[in-house]
N, C-alpha and C positions, 0 to 999 in steps of 0.2 A: 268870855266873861260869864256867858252861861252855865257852864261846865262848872268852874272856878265858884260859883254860888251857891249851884246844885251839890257840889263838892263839900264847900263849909255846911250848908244846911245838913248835911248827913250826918258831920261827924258833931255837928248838934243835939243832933236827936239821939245820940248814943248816948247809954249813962255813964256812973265814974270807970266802975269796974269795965265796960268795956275799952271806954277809953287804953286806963291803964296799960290794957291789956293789947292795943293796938299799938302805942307807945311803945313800949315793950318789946313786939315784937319788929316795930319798924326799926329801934336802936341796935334791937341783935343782928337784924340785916342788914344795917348798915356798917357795924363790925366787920360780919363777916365778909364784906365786900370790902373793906379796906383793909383787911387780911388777906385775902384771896389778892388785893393789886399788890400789897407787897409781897409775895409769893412768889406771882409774875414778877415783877422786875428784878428779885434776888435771881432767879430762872432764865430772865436775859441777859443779865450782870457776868451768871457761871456761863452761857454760854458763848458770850463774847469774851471772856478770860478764857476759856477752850480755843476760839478760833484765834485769836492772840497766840496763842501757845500752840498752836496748828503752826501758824505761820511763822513761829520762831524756827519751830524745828524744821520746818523746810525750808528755810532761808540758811540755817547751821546745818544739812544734809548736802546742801549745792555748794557748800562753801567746799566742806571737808570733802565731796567729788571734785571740786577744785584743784585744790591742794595734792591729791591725789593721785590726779591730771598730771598735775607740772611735776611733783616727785615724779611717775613714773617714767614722763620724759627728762626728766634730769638724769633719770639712773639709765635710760640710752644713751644718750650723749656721754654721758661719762664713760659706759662702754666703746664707741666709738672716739669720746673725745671730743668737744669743739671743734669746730678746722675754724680759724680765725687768718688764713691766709691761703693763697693758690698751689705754694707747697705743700700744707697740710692737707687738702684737698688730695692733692696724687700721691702723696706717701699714703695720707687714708685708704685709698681705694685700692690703692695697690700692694695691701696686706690682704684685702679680703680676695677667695677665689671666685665664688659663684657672684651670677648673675642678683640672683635673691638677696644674696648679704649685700652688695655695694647699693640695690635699689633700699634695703632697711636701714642702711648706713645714712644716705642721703634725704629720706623720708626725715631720720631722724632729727639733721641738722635743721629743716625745714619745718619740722613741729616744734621745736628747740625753738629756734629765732622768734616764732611766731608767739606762740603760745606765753614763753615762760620768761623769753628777752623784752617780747613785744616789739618786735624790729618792724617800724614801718614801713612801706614801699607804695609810690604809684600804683602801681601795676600788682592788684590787689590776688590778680592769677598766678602769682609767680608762686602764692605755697600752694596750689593745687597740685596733687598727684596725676592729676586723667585730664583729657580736653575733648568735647566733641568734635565728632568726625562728620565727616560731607552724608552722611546717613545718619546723621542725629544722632549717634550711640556714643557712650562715652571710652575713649579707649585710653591705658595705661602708657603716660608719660616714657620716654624715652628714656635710659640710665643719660645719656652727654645732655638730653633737655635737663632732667632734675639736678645735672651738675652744672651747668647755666647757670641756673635758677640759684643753686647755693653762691654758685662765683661771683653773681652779682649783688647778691646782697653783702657778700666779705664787702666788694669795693664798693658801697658805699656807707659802709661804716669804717673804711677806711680813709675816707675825705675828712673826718671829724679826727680833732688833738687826742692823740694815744698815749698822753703822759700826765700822771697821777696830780691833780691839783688839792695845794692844802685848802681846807673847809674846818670854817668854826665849830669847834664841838664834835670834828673827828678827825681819830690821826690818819698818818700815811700808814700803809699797808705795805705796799711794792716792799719788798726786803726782809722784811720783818717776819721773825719767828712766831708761829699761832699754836693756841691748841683752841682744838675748832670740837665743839661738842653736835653730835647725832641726834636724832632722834631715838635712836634703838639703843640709849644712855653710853654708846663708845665715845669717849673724846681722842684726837688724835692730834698727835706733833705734827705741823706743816712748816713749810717754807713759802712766801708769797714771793712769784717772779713777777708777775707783771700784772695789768687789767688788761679785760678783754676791749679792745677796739670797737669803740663809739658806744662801751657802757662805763659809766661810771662808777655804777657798783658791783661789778661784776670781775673778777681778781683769778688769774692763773694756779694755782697751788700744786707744788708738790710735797706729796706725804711720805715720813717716812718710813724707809721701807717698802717701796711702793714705787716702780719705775714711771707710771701714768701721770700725767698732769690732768687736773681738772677744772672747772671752772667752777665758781660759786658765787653767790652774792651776797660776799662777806660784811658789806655794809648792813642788811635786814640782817644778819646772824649775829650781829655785833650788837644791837639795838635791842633785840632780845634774851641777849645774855651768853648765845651760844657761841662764843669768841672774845678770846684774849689773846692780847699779845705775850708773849713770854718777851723776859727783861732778865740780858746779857748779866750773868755776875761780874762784876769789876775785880 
């Protein structure tokens, strides 16, 4: 209270012109400080719109390595092929000569289910490549372990219905003539023989011209535009 009296008594004993002149100068400061905070906060504004846009593009970076991902493992498997059965399995292997190709073959199928089928299993070690050893070191899967390991997961996506069911709002597949568009803008004539065993969107095709069958998940390429049915002239 004493401060606060001593305070008014001062600016009492000032004349006009001082006054003014203190008025004055406290209104310009107080501008300027209310300039200066919105300065600041335009300054927090841009750099939370930056970290915003930080984190888009790194959340759009991880996708597109995603994607990336699973392309690169689709374009093995389609080198190798699916094996969606226990003959596919030893006719596979038993194209390839070396030790290295049947382990990249199987590797493949195993990244394949995983990654890009999402094929789940108990036994969360079955797509591991390597297992520790009685000296704690990790050593490289067997070729008949990683064909185990593929065999079992065929049969139990063979316990689930292997036959195409209709669904609202999209057709049958199985049979029917496509032309399936790429990425790299080639479209191409297919034939759809079957679905892959315990996917439901996931469809056999062969192309023509082209002795391999492969696998695709003509349902997401369908949704996006990149497939059509071709329709039989009468």
């Amino acid at each position: 209270m004493y401060s606060h009296n001593k305070t008014r008594h001062w600016l009492a004993s000032l004349d006009e012109i001082e006054k003014k002149k203190l008025i004055t100068e406290s209104m310009k400061e107080g501008k300027e400080q209310r300039q200066l905070f919105r300065s600041r906060l335009a300054d927090i504004q841009i750099q939370r719109i930056e970290v915003q846009k930080q984190k888009q593009q790194q959340l759009q970076e991880l996708e597109r390595k995603r994607i990336q991902k699973a392309e690169d493992m689709t374009n093995m498997v389609c080198y190798y092929g699916l094996w969606q059965n226990q003959n596919q399995v030893e006719e596979g292997l038993s194209v390839l000569k070396s030790e290295k190709e049947k382990r990249a073959a199987l590797e493949a199928q195993l990244k394949f289910r995983k990654t890009v089928l999402k094929q789940k299993h108990p036994d969360k070690k079955i797509y591991n490549f390597s297992k520790l050893n009685e000296r704690g070191k990790y050593t490289k899967l067997t070729i008949q372990q990683l064909k185990d390991n593929v065999e079992t997961l065929i049969k139990d996506t063979l316990k689930e219905p292997t036959h195409e069911n209709a669904t609202q709002g999209r057709p049958l597949l199985v049979g029917k003539t496509i032309k399936h568009s790429f990425s790299d803008g080639n479209i191409y004539d297919g034939y759809v023989i079957s679905m892959v065993p315990g996917f439901s969107m996931w469809y056999n095709i062969k192309y023509e011209r082209d002795d391999a069958i492969y696998a695709f998940n003509l349902v997401e390429d369908m949704e996006k535009g990149d497939l059509s049915i071709v329709v039989a002239n009468q």
